[in-house]
C-alpha positions as CSV (number, residue, x, y, z in Angstrom):
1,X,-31.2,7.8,35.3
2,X,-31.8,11.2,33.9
3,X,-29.6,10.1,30.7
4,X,-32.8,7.9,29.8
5,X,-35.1,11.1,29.8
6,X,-32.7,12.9,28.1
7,X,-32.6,10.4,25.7
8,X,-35.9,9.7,24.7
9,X,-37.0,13.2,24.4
10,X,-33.8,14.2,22.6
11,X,-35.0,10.7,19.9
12,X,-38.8,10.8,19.9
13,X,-38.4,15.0,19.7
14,X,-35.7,15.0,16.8
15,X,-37.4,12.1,15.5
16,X,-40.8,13.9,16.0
17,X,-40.1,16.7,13.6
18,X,-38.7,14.2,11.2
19,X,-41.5,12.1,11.1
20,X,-44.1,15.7,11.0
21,X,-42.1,16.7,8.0
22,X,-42.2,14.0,6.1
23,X,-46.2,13.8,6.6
24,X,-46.7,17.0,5.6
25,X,-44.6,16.8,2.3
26,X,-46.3,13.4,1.5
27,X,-49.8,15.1,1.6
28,X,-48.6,18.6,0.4
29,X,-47.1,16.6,-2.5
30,X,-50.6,14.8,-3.2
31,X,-48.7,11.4,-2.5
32,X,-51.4,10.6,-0.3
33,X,-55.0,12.7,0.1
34,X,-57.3,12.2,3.1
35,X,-59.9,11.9,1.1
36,X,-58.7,8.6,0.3
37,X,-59.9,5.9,3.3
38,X,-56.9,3.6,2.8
39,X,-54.7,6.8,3.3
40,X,-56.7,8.0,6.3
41,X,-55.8,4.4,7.6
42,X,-52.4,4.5,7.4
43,X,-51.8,8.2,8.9
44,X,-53.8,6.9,12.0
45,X,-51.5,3.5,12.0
46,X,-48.5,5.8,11.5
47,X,-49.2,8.2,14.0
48,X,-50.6,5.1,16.5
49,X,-47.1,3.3,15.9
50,X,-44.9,6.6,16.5
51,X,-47.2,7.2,19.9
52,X,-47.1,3.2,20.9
53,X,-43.6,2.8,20.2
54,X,-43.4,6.2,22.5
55,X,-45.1,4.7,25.1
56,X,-43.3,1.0,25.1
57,X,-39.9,3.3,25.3
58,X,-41.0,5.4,27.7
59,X,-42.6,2.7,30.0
60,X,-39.2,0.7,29.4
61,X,-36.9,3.5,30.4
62,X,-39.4,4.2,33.9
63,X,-39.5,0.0,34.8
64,X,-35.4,0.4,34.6
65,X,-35.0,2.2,37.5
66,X,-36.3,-0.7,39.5
């Protein structure tokens, strides 16, 4: 059971950084501005997905022990 916990922080962590990297180059680079309402959109769907797709694996991994 502890594998699971292991696992998911060790993917959403890893994955994490990747994600927080690529954000930043993509508005360091001008690729996207928050000025811009359609961009402001899509961080908060980006972010909302990594965070919901968090949860769902989380809640998933918890529901398996039973």
């Amino acid at each position: 059971m502890a594998n699971n916990w292991i696992q998911i922080a060790y993917q959403y962590g890893l994955g994490g950084l990747f994600f927080a990297v690529t954000l930043y180059l993509c508005f360091k680079e001008e690729g996207a501005t928050l000025s811009h309402p359609e961009d402001r959109w899509m961080l908060k769907v980006l972010i909302g997905g990594y965070f919901g797709y968090l949860l769902m694996h989380t809640l998933w991994a918890y529901l398996a022990r039973f």
